[in-house]
Phi, psi and omega in degrees: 000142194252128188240002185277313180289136183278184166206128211275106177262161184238155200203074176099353186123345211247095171291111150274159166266072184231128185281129156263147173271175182277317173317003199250301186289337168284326178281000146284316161358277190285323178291322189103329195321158177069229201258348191262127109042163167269141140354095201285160147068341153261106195312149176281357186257005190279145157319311149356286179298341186289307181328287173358276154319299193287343186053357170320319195252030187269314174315302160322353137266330172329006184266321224309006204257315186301158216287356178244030143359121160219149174317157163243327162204007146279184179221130174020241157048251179312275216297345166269359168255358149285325126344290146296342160315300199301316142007274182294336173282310203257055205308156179100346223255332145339269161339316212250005167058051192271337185286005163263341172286315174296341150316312199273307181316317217277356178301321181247040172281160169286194202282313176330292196268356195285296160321303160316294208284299170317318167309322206269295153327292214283292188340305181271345182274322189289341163324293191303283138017287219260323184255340214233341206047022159203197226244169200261032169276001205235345183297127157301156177289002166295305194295344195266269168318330158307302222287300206306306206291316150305329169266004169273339151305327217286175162265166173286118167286121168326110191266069175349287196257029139111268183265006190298309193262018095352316195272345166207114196273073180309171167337287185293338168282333184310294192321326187275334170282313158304304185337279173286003151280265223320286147009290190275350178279296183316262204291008141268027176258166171317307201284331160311342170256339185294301156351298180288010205085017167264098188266038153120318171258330182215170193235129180264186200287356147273075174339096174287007144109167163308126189256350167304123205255006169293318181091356197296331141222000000 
C-alpha cells in the first residue's frame, strides 16, 4: 500500500493537508465526518461493515503487500476462487489484494460467519461444477459472467418461517454475501477509494458512484 501521498481533506471551503492511514480514511468514510460521504455500497447488516467501522484490524493491512504474505485463514483452494470470483464481480480486486484483505478479516470473524462465507464459496464453486465441469477460477470469463450475471438475477428468498431462508441460503444470497466482502475489502482499498473520487490529494464531498460495466453490483 503506498502511503506517501498526503491527503487533502476539503473542510468547510478550507484544504488541510494531512497523511492518513487507510484505517483513518475508512472511518471518515464511513462516520461522514468532514468533508466525506457515508460509506458507499456496504449494506451496514453485512459482516464486514463492523470490521469497517470499527477499524482495529485495518492497520494490519498495510503488510498485505508483503513478500512473505501467508494465508490466515482460508486455505490454497477457496482464496483462489475467491480470487476469481472478486475479479469477476469486482474488476481491478487483484490489484488491490482483496482476497488477502478478506483473508485477514475473516481470521478474527466469528465461526458463524466465518462457516458463511466457506458455505458461500462452495455454492459457486458446485455451481460452477454443476454447469460447467470444472471448478471456477478454471472457468473463461464468458462462462464467469453467465454464472456471476444469473445468480444475481435470481430472487431472494423469502423467509416465511422466521430462520428458514438464513439457514438455507440460495444462490443469490451466497452471492449477495460474497458481493459484500468484495465490495467493501475493494473499496476500502487506494485503488477503491480512488474510484470513489480520491485522487491521491483530496476526497470529494460525493461519490460518483461505481463505474463498472458488468453490473454485477
Amino acid at each position: 500500500m503506498n502511503q506517501t501521498n498526503p491527503l487533502q481533506l476539503i473542510d468547510g471551503g478550507a484544504a488541510k493537508n494531512a497523511r492518513l492511514t487507510r484505517r483513518e480514511i475508512v472511518q471518515r468514510l464511513l462516520s461522514g465526518t468532514g468533508a466525506v460521504a457515508a460509506w458507499p455500497l456496504v449494506a451496514a447488516s453485512h459482516p464486514i461493515y463492523e470490521h469497517l467501522a470499527s477499524g482495529a484490524i485495518l492497520d494490519e493491512a498495510e503488510r498485505l503487500g508483503a513478500v512473505d504474505w501467508k494465508l490466515l485463514h482460508l486455505n490454497a483452494e477457496q482464496t483462489e476462487s475467491l480470487a476469481a470470483l472478486a475479479e469477476t464481480i469486482v474488476p481491478g480486486s487483484g490489484k488491490a489484494q482483496v482476497n488477502r484483505f478478506i483473508d485477514l478479516l475473516l481470521s478474527v470473524e466469528t465461526r458463524k460467519h466465518q462457516q458463511e462465507f466457506a458455505e458461500s464459496l462452495a455454492a459457486f464453486e458446485a455451481e460452477s461444477q454443476k454447469r460447467f465441469g470444472k471448478r471456477f477460477p478454471s472457468l473463461d470469463a464468458i462462462q464467469q459472467n453467465a454464472l456471476l450475471t444469473d445468480a444475481a438475477g435470481l430472487p431472494l428468498k423469502k423467509d416465511s418461517s422466521g430462520d428458514d431462508a438464513r439457514q438455507h441460503p440460495g444462490l443469490r444470497e451466497h452471492f449477495e454475501n460474497l458481493k459484500g466482502w468484495i465490495s467493501g475489502a475493494y473499496y476500502s482499498s487506494e485503488a477503491g477509494m480512488r474510484e470513489l473520487g480520491w485522487t491521491g490529494e483530496y476526497v470529494f464531498e460525493s461519490f460518483p458512484g461505481c463505474a463498472h460495466p458488468e453490473g454485477h453490483h
